[in-house]
PDB file of N, CA, C and O in Angstrom, chain B, residues numbered from 101:
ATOM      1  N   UNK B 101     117.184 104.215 124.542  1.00  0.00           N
ATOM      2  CA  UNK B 101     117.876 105.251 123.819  1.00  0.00           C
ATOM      3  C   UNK B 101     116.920 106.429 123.635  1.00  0.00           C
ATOM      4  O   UNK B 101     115.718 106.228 123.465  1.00  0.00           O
ATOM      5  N   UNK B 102     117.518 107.829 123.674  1.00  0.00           N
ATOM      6  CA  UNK B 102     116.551 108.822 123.768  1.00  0.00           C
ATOM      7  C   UNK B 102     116.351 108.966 122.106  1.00  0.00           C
ATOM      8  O   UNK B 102     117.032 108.367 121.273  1.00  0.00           O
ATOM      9  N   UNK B 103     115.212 109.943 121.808  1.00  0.00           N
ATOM     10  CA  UNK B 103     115.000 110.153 120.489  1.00  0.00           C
ATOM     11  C   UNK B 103     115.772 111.117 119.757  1.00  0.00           C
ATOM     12  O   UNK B 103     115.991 112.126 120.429  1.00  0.00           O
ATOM     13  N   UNK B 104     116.328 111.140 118.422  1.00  0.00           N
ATOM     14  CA  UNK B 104     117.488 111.748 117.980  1.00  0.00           C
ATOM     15  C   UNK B 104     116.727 113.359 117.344  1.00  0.00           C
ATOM     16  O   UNK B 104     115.520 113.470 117.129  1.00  0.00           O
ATOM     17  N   UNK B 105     117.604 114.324 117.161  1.00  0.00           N
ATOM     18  CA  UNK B 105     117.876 115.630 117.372  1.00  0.00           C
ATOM     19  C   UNK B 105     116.588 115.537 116.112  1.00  0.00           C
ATOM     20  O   UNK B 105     116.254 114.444 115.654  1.00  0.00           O
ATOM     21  N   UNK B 106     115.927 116.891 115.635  1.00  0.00           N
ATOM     22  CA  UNK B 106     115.756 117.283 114.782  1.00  0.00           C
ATOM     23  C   UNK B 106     116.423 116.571 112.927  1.00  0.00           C
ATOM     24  O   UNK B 106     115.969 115.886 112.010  1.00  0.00           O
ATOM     25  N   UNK B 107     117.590 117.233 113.236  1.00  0.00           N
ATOM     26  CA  UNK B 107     118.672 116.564 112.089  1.00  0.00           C
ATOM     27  C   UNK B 107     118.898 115.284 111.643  1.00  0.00           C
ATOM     28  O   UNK B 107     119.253 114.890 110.533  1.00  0.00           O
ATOM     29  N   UNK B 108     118.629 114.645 112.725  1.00  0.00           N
ATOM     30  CA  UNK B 108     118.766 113.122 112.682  1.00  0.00           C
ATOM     31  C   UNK B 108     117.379 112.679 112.262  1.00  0.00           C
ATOM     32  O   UNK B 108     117.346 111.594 111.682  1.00  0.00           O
ATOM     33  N   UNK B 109     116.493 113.163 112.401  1.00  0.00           N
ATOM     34  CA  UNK B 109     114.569 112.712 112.916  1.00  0.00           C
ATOM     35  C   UNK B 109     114.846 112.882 111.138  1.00  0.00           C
ATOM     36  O   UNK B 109     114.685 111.953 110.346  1.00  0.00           O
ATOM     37  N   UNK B 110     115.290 114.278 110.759  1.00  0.00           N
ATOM     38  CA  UNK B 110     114.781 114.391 108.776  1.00  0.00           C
ATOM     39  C   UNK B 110     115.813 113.342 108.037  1.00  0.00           C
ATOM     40  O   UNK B 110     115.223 112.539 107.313  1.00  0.00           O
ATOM     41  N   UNK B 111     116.839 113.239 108.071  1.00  0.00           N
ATOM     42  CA  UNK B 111     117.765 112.397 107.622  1.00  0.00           C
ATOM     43  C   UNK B 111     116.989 111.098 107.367  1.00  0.00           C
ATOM     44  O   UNK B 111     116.672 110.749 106.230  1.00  0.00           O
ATOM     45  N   UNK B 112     116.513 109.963 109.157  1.00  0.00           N
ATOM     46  CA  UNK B 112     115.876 109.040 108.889  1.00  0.00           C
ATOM     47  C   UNK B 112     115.082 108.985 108.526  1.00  0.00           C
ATOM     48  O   UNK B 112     114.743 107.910 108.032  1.00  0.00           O
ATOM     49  N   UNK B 113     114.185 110.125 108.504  1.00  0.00           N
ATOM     50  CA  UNK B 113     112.628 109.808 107.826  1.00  0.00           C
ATOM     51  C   UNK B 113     113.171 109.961 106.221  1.00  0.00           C
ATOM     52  O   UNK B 113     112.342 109.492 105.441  1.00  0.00           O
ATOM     53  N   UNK B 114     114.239 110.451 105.633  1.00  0.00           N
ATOM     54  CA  UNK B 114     114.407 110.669 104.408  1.00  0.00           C
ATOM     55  C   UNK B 114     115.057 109.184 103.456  1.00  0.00           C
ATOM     56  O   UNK B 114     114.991 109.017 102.238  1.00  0.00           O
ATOM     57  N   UNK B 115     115.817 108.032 104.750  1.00  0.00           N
ATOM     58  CA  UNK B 115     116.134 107.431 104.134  1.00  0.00           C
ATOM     59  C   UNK B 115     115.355 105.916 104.053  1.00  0.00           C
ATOM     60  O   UNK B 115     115.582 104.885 103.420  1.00  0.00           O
ATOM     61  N   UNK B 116     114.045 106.446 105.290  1.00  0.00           N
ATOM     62  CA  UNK B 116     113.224 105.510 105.144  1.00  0.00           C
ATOM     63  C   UNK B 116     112.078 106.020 103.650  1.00  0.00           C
ATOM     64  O   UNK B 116     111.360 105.270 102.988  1.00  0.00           O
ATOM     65  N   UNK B 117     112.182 106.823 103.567  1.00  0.00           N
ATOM     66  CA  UNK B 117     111.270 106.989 102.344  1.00  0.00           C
ATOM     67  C   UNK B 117     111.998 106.560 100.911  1.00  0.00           C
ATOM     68  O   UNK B 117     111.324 105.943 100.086  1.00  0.00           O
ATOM     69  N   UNK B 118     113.207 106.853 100.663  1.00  0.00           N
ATOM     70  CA  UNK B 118     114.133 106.299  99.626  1.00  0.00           C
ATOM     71  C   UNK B 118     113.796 104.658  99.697  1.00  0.00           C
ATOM     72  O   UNK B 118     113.265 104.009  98.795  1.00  0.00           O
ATOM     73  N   UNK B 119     114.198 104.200 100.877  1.00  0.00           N
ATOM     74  CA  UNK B 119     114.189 102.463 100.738  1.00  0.00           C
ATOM     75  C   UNK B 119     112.983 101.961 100.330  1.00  0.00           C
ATOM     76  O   UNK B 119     112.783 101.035  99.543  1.00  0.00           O
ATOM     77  N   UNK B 120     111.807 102.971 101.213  1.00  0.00           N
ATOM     78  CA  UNK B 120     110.279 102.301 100.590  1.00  0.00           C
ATOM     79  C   UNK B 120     109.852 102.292  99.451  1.00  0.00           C
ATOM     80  O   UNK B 120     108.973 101.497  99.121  1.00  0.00           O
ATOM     81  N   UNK B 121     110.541 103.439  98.354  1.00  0.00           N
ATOM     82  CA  UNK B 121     110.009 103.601  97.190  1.00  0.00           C
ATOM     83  C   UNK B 121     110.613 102.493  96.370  1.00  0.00           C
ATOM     84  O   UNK B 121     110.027 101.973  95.420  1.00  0.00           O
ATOM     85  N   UNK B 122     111.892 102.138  96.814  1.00  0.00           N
ATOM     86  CA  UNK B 122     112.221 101.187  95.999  1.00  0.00           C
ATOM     87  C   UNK B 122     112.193  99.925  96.374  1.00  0.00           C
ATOM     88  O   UNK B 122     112.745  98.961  95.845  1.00  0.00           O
ATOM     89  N   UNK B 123     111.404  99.984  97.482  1.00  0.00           N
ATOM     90  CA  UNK B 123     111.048  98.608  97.865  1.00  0.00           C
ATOM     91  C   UNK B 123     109.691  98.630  97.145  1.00  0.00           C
ATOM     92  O   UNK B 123     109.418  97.521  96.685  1.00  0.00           O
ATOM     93  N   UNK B 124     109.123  99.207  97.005  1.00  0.00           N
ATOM     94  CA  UNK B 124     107.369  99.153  96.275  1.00  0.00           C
ATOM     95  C   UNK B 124     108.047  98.907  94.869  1.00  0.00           C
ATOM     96  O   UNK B 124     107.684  97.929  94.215  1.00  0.00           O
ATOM     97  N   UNK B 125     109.047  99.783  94.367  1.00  0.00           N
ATOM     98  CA  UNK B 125     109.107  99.242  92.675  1.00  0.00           C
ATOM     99  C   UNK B 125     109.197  97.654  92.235  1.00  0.00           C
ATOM    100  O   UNK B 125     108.689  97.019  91.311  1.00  0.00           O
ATOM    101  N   UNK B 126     110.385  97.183  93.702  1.00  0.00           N
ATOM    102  CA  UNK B 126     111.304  95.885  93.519  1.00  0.00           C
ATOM    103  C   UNK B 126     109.786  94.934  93.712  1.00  0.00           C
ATOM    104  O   UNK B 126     109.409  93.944  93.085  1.00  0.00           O
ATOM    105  N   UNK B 127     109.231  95.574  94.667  1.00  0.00           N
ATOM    106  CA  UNK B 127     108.045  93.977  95.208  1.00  0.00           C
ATOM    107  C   UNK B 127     108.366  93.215  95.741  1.00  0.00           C
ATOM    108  O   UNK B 127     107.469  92.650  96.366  1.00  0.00           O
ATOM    109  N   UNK B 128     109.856  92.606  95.920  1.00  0.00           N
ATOM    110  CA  UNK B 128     109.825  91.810  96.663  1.00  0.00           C
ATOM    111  C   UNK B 128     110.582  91.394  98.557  1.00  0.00           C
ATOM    112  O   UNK B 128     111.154  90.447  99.096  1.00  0.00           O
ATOM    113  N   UNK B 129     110.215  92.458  98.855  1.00  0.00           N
ATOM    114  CA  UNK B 129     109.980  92.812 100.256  1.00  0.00           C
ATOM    115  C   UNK B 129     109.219  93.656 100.751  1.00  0.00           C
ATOM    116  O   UNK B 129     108.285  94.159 100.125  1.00  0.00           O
ATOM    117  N   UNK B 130     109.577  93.986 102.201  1.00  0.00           N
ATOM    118  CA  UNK B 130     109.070  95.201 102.613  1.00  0.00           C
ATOM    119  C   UNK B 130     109.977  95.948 103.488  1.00  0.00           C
ATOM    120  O   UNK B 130     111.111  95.561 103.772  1.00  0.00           O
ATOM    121  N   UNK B 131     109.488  96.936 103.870  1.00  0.00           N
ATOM    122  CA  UNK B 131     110.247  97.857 104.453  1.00  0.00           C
ATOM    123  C   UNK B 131     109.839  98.449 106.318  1.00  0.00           C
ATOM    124  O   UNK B 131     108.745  98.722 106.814  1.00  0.00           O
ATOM    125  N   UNK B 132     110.498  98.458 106.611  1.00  0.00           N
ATOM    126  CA  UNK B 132     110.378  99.045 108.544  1.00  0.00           C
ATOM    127  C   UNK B 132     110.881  99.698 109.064  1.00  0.00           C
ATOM    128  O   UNK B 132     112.077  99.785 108.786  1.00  0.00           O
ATOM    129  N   UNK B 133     110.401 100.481 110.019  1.00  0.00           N
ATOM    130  CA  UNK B 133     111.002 101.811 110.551  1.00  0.00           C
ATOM    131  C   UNK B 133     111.789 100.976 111.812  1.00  0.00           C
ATOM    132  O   UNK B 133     111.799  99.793 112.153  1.00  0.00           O
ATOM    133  N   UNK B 134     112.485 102.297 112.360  1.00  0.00           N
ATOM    134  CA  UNK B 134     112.749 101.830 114.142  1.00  0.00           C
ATOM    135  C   UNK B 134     112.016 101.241 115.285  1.00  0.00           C
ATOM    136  O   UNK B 134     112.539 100.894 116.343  1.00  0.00           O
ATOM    137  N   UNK B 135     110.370 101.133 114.890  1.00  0.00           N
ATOM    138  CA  UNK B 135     109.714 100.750 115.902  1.00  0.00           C
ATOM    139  C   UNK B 135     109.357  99.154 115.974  1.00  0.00           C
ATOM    140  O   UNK B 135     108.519  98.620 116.700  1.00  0.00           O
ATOM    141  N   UNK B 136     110.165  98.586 115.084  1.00  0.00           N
ATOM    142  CA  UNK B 136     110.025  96.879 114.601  1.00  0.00           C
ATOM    143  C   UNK B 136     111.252  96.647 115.275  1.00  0.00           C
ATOM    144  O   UNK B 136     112.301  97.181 114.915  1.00  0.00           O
ATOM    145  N   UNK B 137     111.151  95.774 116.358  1.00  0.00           N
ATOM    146  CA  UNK B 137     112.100  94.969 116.429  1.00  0.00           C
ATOM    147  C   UNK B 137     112.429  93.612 115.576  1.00  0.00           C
ATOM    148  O   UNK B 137     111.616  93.248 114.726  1.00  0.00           O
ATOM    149  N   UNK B 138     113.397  93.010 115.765  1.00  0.00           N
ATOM    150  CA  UNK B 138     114.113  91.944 114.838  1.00  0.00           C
ATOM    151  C   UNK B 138     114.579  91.000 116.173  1.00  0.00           C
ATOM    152  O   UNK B 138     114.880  91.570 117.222  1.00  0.00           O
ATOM    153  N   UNK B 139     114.602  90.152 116.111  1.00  0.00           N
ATOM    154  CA  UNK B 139     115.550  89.050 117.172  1.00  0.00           C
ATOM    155  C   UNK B 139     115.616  88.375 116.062  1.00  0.00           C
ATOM    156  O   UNK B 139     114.737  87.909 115.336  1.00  0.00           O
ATOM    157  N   UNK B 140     117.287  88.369 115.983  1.00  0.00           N
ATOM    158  CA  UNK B 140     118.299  87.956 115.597  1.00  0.00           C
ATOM    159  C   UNK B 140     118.161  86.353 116.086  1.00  0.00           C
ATOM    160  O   UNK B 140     117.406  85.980 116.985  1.00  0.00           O
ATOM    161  N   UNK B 141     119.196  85.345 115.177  1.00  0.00           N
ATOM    162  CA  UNK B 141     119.651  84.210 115.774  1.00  0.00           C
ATOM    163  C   UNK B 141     120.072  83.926 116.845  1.00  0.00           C
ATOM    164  O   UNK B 141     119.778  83.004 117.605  1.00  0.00           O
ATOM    165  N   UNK B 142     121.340  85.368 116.981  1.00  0.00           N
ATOM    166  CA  UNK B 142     122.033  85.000 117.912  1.00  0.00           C
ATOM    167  C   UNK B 142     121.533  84.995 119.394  1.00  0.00           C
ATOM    168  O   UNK B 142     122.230  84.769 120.383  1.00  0.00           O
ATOM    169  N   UNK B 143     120.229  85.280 119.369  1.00  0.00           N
ATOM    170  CA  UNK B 143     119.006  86.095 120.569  1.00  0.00           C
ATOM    171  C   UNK B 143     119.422  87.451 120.772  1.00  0.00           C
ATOM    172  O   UNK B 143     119.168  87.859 121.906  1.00  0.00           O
ATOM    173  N   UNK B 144     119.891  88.133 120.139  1.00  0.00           N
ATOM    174  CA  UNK B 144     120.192  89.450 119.908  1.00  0.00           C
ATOM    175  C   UNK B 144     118.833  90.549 119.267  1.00  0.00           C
ATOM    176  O   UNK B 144     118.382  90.374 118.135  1.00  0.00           O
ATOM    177  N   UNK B 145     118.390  91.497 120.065  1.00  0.00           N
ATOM    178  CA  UNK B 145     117.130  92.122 119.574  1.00  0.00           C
ATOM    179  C   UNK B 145     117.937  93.647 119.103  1.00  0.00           C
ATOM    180  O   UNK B 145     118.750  94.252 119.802  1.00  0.00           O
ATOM    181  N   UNK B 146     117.493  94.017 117.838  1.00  0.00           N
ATOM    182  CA  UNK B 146     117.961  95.191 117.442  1.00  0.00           C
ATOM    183  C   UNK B 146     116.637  95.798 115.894  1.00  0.00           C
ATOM    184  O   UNK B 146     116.308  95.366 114.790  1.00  0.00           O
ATOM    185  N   UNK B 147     116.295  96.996 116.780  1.00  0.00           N
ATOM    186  CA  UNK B 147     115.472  97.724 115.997  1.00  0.00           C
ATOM    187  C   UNK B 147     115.978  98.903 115.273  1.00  0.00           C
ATOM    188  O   UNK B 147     115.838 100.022 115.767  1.00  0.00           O
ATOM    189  N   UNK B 148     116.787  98.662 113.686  1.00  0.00           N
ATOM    190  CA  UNK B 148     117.510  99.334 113.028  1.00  0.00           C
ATOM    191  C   UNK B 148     116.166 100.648 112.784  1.00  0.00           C
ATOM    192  O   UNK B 148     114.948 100.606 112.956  1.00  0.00           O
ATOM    193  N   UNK B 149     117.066 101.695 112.334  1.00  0.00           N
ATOM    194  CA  UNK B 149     116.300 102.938 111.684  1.00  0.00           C
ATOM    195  C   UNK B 149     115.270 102.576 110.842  1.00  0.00           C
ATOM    196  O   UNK B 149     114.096 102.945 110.873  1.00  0.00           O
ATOM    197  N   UNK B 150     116.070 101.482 109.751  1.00  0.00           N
ATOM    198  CA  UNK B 150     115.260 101.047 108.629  1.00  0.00           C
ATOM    199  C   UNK B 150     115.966 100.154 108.257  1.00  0.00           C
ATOM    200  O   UNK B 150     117.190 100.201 108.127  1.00  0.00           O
ATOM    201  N   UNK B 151     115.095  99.051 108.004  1.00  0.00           N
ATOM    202  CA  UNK B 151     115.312  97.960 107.420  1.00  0.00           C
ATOM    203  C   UNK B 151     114.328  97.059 106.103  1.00  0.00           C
ATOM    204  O   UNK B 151     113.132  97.188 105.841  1.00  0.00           O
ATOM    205  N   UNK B 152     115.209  96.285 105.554  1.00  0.00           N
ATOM    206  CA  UNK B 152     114.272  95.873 104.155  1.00  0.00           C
ATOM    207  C   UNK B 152     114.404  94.226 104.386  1.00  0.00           C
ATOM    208  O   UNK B 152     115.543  93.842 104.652  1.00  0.00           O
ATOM    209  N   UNK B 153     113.362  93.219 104.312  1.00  0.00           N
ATOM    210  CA  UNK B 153     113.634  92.206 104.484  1.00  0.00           C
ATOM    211  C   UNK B 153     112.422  91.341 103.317  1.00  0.00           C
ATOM    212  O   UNK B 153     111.272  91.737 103.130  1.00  0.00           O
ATOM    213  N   UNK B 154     112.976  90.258 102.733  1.00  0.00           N
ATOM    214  CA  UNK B 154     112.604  89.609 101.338  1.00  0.00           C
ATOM    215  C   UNK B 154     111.437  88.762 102.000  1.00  0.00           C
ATOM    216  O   UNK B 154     111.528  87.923 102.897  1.00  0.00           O
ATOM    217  N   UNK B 155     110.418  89.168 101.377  1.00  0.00           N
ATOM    218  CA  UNK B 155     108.786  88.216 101.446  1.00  0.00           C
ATOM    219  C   UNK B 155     108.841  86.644 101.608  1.00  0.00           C
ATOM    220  O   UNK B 155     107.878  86.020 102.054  1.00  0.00           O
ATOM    221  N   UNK B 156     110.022  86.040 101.219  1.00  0.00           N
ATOM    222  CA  UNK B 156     109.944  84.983 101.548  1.00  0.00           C
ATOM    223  C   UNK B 156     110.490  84.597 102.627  1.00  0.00           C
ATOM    224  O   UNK B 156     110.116  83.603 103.248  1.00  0.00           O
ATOM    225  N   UNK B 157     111.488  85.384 102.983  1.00  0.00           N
ATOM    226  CA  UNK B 157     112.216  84.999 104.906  1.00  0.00           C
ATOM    227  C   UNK B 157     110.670  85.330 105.677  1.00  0.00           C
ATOM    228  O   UNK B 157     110.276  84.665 106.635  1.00  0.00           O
ATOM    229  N   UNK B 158     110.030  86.266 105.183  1.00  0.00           N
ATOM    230  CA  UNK B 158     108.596  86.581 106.649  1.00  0.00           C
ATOM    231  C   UNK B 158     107.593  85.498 106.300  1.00  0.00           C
ATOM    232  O   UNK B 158     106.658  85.250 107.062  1.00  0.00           O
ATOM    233  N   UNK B 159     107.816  84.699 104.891  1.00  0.00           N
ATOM    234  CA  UNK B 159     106.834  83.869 104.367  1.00  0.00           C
ATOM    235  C   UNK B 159     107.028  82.446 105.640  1.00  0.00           C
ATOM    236  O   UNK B 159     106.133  81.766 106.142  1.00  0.00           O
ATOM    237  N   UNK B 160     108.551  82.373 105.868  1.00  0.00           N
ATOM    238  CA  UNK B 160     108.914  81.414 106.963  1.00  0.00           C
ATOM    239  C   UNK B 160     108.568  81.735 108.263  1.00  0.00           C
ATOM    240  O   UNK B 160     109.041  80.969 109.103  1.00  0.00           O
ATOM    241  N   UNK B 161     107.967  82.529 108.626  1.00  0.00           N
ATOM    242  CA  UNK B 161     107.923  83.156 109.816  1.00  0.00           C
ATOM    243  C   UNK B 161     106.225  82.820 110.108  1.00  0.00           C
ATOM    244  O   UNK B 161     105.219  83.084 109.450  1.00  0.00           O
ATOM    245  N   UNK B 162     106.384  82.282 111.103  1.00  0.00           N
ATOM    246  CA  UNK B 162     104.735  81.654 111.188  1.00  0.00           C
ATOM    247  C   UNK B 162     103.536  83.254 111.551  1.00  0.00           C
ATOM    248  O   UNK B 162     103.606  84.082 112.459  1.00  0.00           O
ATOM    249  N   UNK B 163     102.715  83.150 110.590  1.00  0.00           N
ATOM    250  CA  UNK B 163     101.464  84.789 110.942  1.00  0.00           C
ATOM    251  C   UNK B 163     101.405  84.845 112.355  1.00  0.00           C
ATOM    252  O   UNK B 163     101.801  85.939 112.755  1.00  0.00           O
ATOM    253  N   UNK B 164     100.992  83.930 113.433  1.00  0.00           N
ATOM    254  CA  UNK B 164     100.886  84.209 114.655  1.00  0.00           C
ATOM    255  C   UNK B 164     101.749  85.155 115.205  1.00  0.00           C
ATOM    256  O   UNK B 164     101.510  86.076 115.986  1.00  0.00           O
ATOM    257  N   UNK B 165     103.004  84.716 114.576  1.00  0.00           N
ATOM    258  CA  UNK B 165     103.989  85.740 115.476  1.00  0.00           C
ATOM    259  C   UNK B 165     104.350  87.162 114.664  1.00  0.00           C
ATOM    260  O   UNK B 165     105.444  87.690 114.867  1.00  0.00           O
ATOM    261  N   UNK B 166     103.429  87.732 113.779  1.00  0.00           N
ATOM    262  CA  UNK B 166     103.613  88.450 112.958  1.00  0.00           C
ATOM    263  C   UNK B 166     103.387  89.761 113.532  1.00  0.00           C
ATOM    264  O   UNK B 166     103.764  90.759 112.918  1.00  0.00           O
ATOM    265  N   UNK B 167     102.780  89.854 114.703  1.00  0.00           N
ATOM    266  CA  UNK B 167     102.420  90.831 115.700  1.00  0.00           C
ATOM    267  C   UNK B 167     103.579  91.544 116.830  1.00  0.00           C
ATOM    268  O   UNK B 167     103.722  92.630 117.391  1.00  0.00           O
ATOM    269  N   UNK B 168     104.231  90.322 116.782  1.00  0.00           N
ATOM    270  CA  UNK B 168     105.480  90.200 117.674  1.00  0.00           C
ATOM    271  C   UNK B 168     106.370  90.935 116.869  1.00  0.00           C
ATOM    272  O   UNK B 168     106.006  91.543 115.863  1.00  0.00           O
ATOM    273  N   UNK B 169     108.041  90.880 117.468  1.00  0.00           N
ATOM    274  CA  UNK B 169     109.419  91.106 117.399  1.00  0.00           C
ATOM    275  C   UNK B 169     109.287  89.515 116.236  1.00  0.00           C
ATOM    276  O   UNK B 169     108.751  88.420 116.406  1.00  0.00           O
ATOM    277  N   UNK B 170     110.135  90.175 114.988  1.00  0.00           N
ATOM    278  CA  UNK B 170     110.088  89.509 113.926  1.00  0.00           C
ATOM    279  C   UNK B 170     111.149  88.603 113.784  1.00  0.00           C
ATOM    280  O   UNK B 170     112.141  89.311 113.612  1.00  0.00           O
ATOM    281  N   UNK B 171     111.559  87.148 113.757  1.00  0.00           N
ATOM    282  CA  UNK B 171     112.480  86.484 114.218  1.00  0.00           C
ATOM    283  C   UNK B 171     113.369  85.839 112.607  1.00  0.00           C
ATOM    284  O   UNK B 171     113.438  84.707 112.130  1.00  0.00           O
ATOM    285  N   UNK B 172     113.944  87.202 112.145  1.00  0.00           N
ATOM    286  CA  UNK B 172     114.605  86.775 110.721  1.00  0.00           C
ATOM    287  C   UNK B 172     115.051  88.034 111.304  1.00  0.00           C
ATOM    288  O   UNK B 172     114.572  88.843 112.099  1.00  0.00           O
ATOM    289  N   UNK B 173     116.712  87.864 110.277  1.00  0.00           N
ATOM    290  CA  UNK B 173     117.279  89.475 110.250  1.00  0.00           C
ATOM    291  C   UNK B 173     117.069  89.859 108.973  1.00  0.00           C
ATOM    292  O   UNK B 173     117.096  89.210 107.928  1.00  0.00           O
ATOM    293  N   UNK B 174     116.789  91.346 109.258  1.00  0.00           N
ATOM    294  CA  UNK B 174     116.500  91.909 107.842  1.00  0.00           C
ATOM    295  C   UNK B 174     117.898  91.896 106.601  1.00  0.00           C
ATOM    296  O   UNK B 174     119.009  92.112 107.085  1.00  0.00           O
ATOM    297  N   UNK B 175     117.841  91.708 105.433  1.00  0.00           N
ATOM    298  CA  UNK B 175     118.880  91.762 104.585  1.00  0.00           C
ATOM    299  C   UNK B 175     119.528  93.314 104.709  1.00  0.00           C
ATOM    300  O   UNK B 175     120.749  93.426 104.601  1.00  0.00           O
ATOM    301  N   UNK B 176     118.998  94.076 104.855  1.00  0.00           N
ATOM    302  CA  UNK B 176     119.227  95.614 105.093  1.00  0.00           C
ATOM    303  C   UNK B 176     119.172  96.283 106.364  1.00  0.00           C
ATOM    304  O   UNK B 176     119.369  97.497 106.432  1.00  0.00           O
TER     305      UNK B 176
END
C-alpha cells in the first residue's frame, strides 16, 4: 500500500498520539504505529494505523519473538 496524503499522515499521527497518552495514564498496555505487524489467529497479518494491546496478552507471547510480527490481536 502506498503512503497516505499529507491529510491522512496528520490525522494518524494525531490519533496515535491521543491513544498513547492514554495508554501511559491507563498502564496497562501499550501502544503501536503502522509499522508493527500483528498475525492474527486466523494467519491473517494486518498492520493497523494504531493499535493498543493489554501487557498481559504480550506477557503470553514468548520475548524471543518480540522482535518479530506480534502473534495476539490487538484489543484496539
Amino acid at each position: 500500500m502506498s503512503p497516505p496524503g499529507r491529510e491522512p499522515g496528520v490525522k494518524n499521527a494525531r490519533l496515535t498520539t491521543r491513544v498513547s497518552v492514554w495508554a501511559e495514564q491507563d498502564g496497562t498496555g501499550i501502544v503501536t504505529d503502522s509499522s508493527t505487524g500483528y498475525r492474527l489467529p486466523n494467519g491473517a497479518m494486518r498492520a493497523p494505523d494504531v493499535a493498543w494491546v493489554e501487557r498481559s496478552r504480550l506477557a503470553a507471547v514468548r520475548r524471543k519473538a518480540s522482535a518479530s510480527f506480534c502473534r495476539c490481536a490487538p484489543i484496539l
